[in-house]
N, C-alpha and C positions, 0 to 999 in steps of 0.2 A: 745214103739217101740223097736224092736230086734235090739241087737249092729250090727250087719251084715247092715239090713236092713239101719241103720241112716248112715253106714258108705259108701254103695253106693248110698245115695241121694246125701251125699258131692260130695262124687267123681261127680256126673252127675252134682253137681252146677260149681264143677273147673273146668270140662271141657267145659262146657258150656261157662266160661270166658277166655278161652283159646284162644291167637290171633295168627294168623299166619304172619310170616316175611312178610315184605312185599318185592315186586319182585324191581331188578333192572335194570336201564334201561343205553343200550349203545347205540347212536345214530352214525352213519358211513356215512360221505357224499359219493356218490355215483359217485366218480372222478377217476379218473387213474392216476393223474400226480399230485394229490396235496402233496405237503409237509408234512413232520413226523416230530414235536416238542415233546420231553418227550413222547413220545406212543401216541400222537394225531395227525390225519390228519385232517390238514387242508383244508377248499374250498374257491378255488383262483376266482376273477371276477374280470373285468375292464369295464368301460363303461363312456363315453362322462369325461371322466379326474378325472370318482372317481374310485379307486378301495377299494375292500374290500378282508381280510381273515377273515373267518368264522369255530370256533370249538365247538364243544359240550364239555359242561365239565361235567356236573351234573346232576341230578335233588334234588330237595331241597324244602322243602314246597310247591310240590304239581306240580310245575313249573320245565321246561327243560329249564336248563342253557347255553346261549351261548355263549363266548366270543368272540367280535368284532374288526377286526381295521379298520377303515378308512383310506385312503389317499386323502387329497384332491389335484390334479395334474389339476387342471382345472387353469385358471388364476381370477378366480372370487371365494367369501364367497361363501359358503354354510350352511344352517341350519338340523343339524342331531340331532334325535333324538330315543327313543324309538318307538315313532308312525312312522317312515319310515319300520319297521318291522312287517308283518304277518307270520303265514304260512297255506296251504291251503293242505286236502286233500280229497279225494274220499272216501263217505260213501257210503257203500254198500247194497242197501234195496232190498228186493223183487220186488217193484215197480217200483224202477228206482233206477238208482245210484244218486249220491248228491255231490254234491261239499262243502267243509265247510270251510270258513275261522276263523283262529284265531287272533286275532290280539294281539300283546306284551304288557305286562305290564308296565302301566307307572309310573316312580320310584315314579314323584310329589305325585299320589296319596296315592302310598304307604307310602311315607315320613311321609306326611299328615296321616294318619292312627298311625301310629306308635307314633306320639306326641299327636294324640286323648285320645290312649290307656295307654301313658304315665301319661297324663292330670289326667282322670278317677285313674290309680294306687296312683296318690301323693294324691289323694286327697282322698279316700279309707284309705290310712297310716295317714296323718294329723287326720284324724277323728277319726281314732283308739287312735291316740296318746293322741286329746285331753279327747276321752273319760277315758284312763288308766288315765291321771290326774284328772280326776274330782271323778273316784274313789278312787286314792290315797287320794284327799281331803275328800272325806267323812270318808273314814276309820281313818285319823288323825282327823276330829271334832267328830269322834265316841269316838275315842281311851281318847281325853282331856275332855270329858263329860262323860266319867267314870272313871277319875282319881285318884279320890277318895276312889274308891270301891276296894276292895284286889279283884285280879284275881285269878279266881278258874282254877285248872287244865285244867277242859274241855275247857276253855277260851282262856286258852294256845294253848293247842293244834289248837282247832278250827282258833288263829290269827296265825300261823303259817302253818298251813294245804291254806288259803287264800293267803299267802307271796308268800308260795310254787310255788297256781296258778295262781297268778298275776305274778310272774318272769319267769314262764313258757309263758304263753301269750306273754309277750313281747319278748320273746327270739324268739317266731317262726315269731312275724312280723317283726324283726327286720329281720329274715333270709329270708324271703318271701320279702321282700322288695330288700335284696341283689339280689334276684333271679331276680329279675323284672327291677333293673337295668342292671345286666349283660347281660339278655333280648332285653330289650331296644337299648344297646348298640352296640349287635350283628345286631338286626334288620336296627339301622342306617346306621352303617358301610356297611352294603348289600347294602343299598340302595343308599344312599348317596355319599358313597366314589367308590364302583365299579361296578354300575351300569352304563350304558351308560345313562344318561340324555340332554337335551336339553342343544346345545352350538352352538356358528357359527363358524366353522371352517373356516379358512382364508386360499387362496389357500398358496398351500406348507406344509401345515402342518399335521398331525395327531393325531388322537387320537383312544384311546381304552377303551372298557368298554364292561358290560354284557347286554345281552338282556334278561328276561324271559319270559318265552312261558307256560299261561296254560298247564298241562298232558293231552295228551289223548289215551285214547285206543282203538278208534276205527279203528287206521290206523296202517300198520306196515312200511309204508312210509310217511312223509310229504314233502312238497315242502318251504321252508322257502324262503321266499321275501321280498326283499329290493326297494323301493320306493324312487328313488330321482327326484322332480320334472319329473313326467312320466318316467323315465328313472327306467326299472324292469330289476333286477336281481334276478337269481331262485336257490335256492341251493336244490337241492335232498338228504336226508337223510336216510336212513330205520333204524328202531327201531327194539331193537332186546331187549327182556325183558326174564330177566335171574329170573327165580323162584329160591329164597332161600327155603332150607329144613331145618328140626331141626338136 
Protein backbone atom coordinates (compact mmCIF):
# COMPACT_ATOMS: atom_id res chain seq x y z
CA UNK A 1 0.00 0.00 0.00
CA UNK A 2 1.34 3.62 -1.03
CA UNK A 3 2.83 5.74 2.05
CA UNK A 4 0.26 8.57 0.93
CA UNK A 5 -2.47 6.24 0.64
CA UNK A 6 -1.82 4.26 4.55
CA UNK A 7 -1.40 7.76 5.70
CA UNK A 8 -4.91 8.95 4.93
CA UNK A 9 -6.65 5.77 6.14
CA UNK A 10 -5.16 6.81 9.72
CA UNK A 11 -6.25 10.08 9.26
CA UNK A 12 -10.09 8.79 8.40
CA UNK A 13 -9.46 6.29 11.51
CA UNK A 14 -8.72 9.51 14.06
CA UNK A 15 -11.20 11.37 12.82
CA UNK A 16 -13.55 9.04 12.93
CA UNK A 17 -12.76 8.82 16.84
CA UNK A 18 -12.92 12.21 17.22
CA UNK A 19 -15.51 13.51 19.97
CA UNK A 20 -17.01 16.65 20.12
CA UNK A 21 -17.33 18.78 23.54
CA UNK A 22 -20.23 18.32 24.82
CA UNK A 23 -22.72 21.36 25.15
CA UNK A 24 -23.58 23.31 28.45
CA UNK A 25 -26.34 23.85 30.09
CA UNK A 26 -27.71 27.19 32.03
CA UNK A 27 -31.14 26.92 33.43
CA UNK A 28 -32.87 30.73 34.53
CA UNK A 29 -36.01 30.61 36.47
CA UNK A 30 -38.54 32.66 34.89
CA UNK A 31 -39.15 35.29 37.86
CA UNK A 32 -38.70 39.06 38.05
CA UNK A 33 -38.19 39.54 41.70
CA UNK A 34 -36.07 36.69 42.65
CA UNK A 35 -32.89 37.21 44.47
CA UNK A 36 -29.11 37.17 42.99
CA UNK A 37 -26.62 35.08 45.28
CA UNK A 38 -22.92 34.78 43.62
CA UNK A 39 -24.51 35.14 39.85
CA UNK A 40 -27.45 32.97 40.67
CA UNK A 41 -31.30 33.68 40.84
CA UNK A 42 -33.05 32.29 42.84
CA UNK A 43 -37.11 31.11 42.85
CA UNK A 44 -38.92 32.32 45.87
CA UNK A 45 -42.50 30.25 46.82
CA UNK A 46 -44.62 30.06 49.86
CA UNK A 47 -47.51 28.14 50.45
CA UNK A 48 -49.84 26.70 53.65
CA UNK A 49 -46.44 27.56 55.93
CA UNK A 50 -43.80 25.85 53.76
CA UNK A 51 -41.59 27.98 51.65
CA UNK A 52 -39.08 27.09 49.46
CA UNK A 53 -35.81 28.79 47.36
CA UNK A 54 -35.02 27.06 44.35
CA UNK A 55 -31.50 27.37 42.11
CA UNK A 56 -29.95 25.63 39.22
CA UNK A 57 -26.33 24.89 39.82
CA UNK A 58 -25.07 22.32 37.35
CA UNK A 59 -25.49 19.62 35.35
CA UNK A 60 -23.24 16.52 36.27
CA UNK A 61 -23.59 13.07 35.28
CA UNK A 62 -26.16 13.28 32.95
CA UNK A 63 -28.57 15.13 35.70
CA UNK A 64 -29.67 19.05 36.33
CA UNK A 65 -28.58 20.13 39.62
CA UNK A 66 -30.65 22.01 41.87
CA UNK A 67 -30.13 23.28 45.05
CA UNK A 68 -33.00 23.51 47.57
CA UNK A 69 -34.11 25.32 50.98
CA UNK A 70 -36.98 24.47 52.85
CA UNK A 71 -38.63 26.44 55.60
CA UNK A 72 -40.88 24.71 57.50
CA UNK A 73 -43.26 27.93 59.03
CA UNK A 74 -46.18 25.67 59.46
CA UNK A 75 -46.74 24.72 63.29
CA UNK A 76 -46.66 20.80 62.51
CA UNK A 77 -43.55 18.04 61.18
CA UNK A 78 -43.29 17.75 57.86
CA UNK A 79 -41.62 14.83 55.70
CA UNK A 80 -39.37 16.19 52.59
CA UNK A 81 -37.91 14.49 50.39
CA UNK A 82 -36.38 13.93 47.05
CA UNK A 83 -39.75 12.35 45.73
CA UNK A 84 -41.68 15.64 46.67
CA UNK A 85 -39.93 16.82 43.33
CA UNK A 86 -40.72 16.46 39.60
CA UNK A 87 -40.60 18.52 36.55
CA UNK A 88 -42.95 18.48 33.71
CA UNK A 89 -42.83 19.71 30.12
CA UNK A 90 -44.46 19.82 26.71
CA UNK A 91 -43.34 17.51 24.06
CA UNK A 92 -43.99 18.61 20.70
CA UNK A 93 -45.26 15.95 18.14
CA UNK A 94 -46.86 16.25 15.01
CA UNK A 95 -49.85 14.49 16.29
CA UNK A 96 -50.52 16.29 19.32
CA UNK A 97 -48.49 17.83 21.76
CA UNK A 98 -47.53 15.73 25.16
CA UNK A 99 -46.93 16.50 28.43
CA UNK A 100 -43.90 14.63 30.15
CA UNK A 101 -43.21 14.26 33.69
CA UNK A 102 -39.78 13.70 35.19
CA UNK A 103 -39.65 12.75 38.37
CA UNK A 104 -36.08 13.36 40.75
CA UNK A 105 -33.62 11.12 41.57
CA UNK A 106 -33.61 9.40 44.71
CA UNK A 107 -30.22 9.63 46.69
CA UNK A 108 -31.31 5.93 48.57
CA UNK A 109 -31.04 4.43 45.53
CA UNK A 110 -28.23 6.01 44.29
CA UNK A 111 -26.44 5.44 47.68
CA UNK A 112 -27.29 1.85 47.27
CA UNK A 113 -25.77 1.72 43.86
CA UNK A 114 -22.57 3.16 44.75
CA UNK A 115 -21.77 0.42 47.52
CA UNK A 116 -23.01 -2.22 44.92
CA UNK A 117 -20.29 -1.05 42.67
CA UNK A 118 -18.06 -0.65 45.46
CA UNK A 119 -18.95 -4.21 46.78
CA UNK A 120 -18.11 -5.79 42.93
CA UNK A 121 -14.56 -3.30 42.86
CA UNK A 122 -13.12 -4.75 46.44
CA UNK A 123 -13.86 -7.82 45.43
CA UNK A 124 -12.39 -7.62 41.59
CA UNK A 125 -8.92 -6.20 43.83
CA UNK A 126 -9.05 -9.05 46.59
CA UNK A 127 -8.95 -11.54 43.66
CA UNK A 128 -6.35 -10.03 41.90
CA UNK A 129 -4.35 -9.77 44.88
CA UNK A 130 -4.86 -13.39 45.91
CA UNK A 131 -4.18 -14.42 42.45
CA UNK A 132 -0.52 -12.16 42.31
CA UNK A 133 0.16 -14.31 45.58
CA UNK A 134 -0.41 -17.56 44.45
CA UNK A 135 1.90 -16.75 41.56
CA UNK A 136 4.41 -15.27 43.72
CA UNK A 137 4.14 -18.99 45.37
CA UNK A 138 4.67 -20.94 42.40
CA UNK A 139 7.52 -18.87 41.12
CA UNK A 140 9.27 -19.34 44.62
CA UNK A 141 8.38 -23.45 44.54
CA UNK A 142 9.72 -23.19 40.98
CA UNK A 143 12.66 -20.97 41.80
CA UNK A 144 13.69 -23.85 45.25
CA UNK A 145 13.19 -27.00 42.90
CA UNK A 146 15.78 -25.80 40.76
CA UNK A 147 18.16 -24.73 43.34
CA UNK A 148 20.56 -26.87 42.60
CA UNK A 149 20.97 -26.19 38.88
CA UNK A 150 23.46 -23.23 37.96
CA UNK A 151 21.19 -20.62 36.12
CA UNK A 152 22.06 -20.07 32.59
CA UNK A 153 21.98 -16.39 31.35
CA UNK A 154 18.72 -16.80 29.46
CA UNK A 155 17.26 -17.78 32.93
CA UNK A 156 18.33 -14.65 34.21
CA UNK A 157 17.06 -12.62 31.97
CA UNK A 158 13.88 -14.55 31.52
CA UNK A 159 13.24 -14.28 35.87
CA UNK A 160 13.68 -10.86 35.64
CA UNK A 161 11.95 -9.83 32.39
CA UNK A 162 8.77 -11.82 34.79
CA UNK A 163 9.66 -9.52 38.14
CA UNK A 164 9.62 -6.77 35.73
CA UNK A 165 5.79 -7.82 34.74
CA UNK A 166 4.70 -8.92 37.86
CA UNK A 167 5.58 -5.32 39.68
CA UNK A 168 4.18 -3.73 36.75
CA UNK A 169 0.80 -5.47 37.27
CA UNK A 170 0.65 -4.66 40.56
CA UNK A 171 1.61 -1.04 40.34
CA UNK A 172 -1.43 -0.41 37.96
CA UNK A 173 -4.09 -2.26 40.34
CA UNK A 174 -2.80 -0.73 43.11
CA UNK A 175 -3.45 2.67 41.10
CA UNK A 176 -6.69 1.49 39.66
CA UNK A 177 -7.90 0.70 42.92
CA UNK A 178 -6.69 4.35 44.26
CA UNK A 179 -8.90 5.58 41.36
CA UNK A 180 -12.01 3.69 42.46
CA UNK A 181 -11.73 4.77 45.85
CA UNK A 182 -11.34 8.30 45.09
CA UNK A 183 -14.44 7.44 42.95
CA UNK A 184 -16.35 6.06 45.42
CA UNK A 185 -15.82 8.74 47.66
CA UNK A 186 -16.86 11.43 45.35
CA UNK A 187 -19.86 9.45 44.34
CA UNK A 188 -20.81 9.24 48.36
CA UNK A 189 -20.26 12.60 49.17
CA UNK A 190 -22.87 13.71 46.11
CA UNK A 191 -25.06 11.72 47.51
CA UNK A 192 -25.04 11.28 50.85
CA UNK A 193 -23.83 14.45 52.42
CA UNK A 194 -25.60 16.96 49.73
CA UNK A 195 -28.06 15.59 48.36
CA UNK A 196 -31.51 16.52 49.80
CA UNK A 197 -32.72 13.11 51.17
CA UNK A 198 -35.55 11.88 53.30
CA UNK A 199 -35.93 13.80 56.81
CA UNK A 200 -38.88 15.14 59.06
CA UNK A 201 -38.53 18.62 59.39
CA UNK A 202 -39.95 19.98 62.65
CA UNK A 203 -41.89 23.23 62.25
CA UNK A 204 -39.41 26.16 62.54
CA UNK A 205 -36.70 24.70 61.09
CA UNK A 206 -34.79 24.26 57.85
CA UNK A 207 -32.97 22.55 55.83
CA UNK A 208 -31.06 22.47 52.42
CA UNK A 209 -29.89 19.99 49.97
CA UNK A 210 -29.64 19.10 46.05
CA UNK A 211 -32.30 17.62 44.05
CA UNK A 212 -31.20 15.81 40.51
CA UNK A 213 -33.29 15.90 37.57
CA UNK A 214 -32.67 13.41 34.58
CA UNK A 215 -31.24 15.75 31.27
CA UNK A 216 -33.49 16.38 28.79
CA UNK A 217 -33.64 17.93 25.58
CA UNK A 218 -36.54 17.79 24.39
CA UNK A 219 -37.73 20.99 26.09
CA UNK A 220 -36.20 24.56 26.19
CA UNK A 221 -38.47 25.21 29.23
CA UNK A 222 -39.34 22.84 32.06
CA UNK A 223 -41.81 23.52 34.96
CA UNK A 224 -40.11 22.09 38.13
CA UNK A 225 -42.73 20.94 41.09
CA UNK A 226 -42.82 20.69 44.37
CA UNK A 227 -45.42 18.37 46.04
CA UNK A 228 -46.22 18.81 49.69
CA UNK A 229 -49.18 16.76 50.85
CA UNK A 230 -51.19 18.24 47.64
CA UNK A 231 -49.96 21.58 48.21
CA UNK A 232 -47.92 22.32 44.34
CA UNK A 233 -45.63 24.65 43.74
CA UNK A 234 -44.35 25.36 39.95
CA UNK A 235 -41.08 26.95 39.34
CA UNK A 236 -40.65 27.84 35.43
CA UNK A 237 -37.09 27.50 34.09
CA UNK A 238 -35.95 27.84 30.39
CA UNK A 239 -32.82 26.08 29.25
CA UNK A 240 -30.56 27.62 27.37
CA UNK A 241 -27.54 25.16 26.12
CA UNK A 242 -24.38 26.84 25.20
CA UNK A 243 -22.49 24.61 22.34
CA UNK A 244 -18.70 24.54 23.01
CA UNK A 245 -16.34 24.59 19.83
CA UNK A 246 -12.63 23.35 19.58
Amino acid sequence: MPKSIFLAFLLCIFSACSFSPRPIYTLTPQVKDGPWVHGKQYALSQSDGIAIALVYERELQGNFIFNVKIMNRSDTDILVSANNFSYSYTEHRLSADKERIVSAVDPESEILKVYQQASIEKARYDSDQANNSVILLLDVADDIAHLSEPKTREKYQSDKVEDTERRDTELHQELSRERELKSFNADLFLWEKKSLRKTTLPAGYMIRGDVHFPLTNDSFVINVRVDFQGVEMVFPFLITEHIVSR
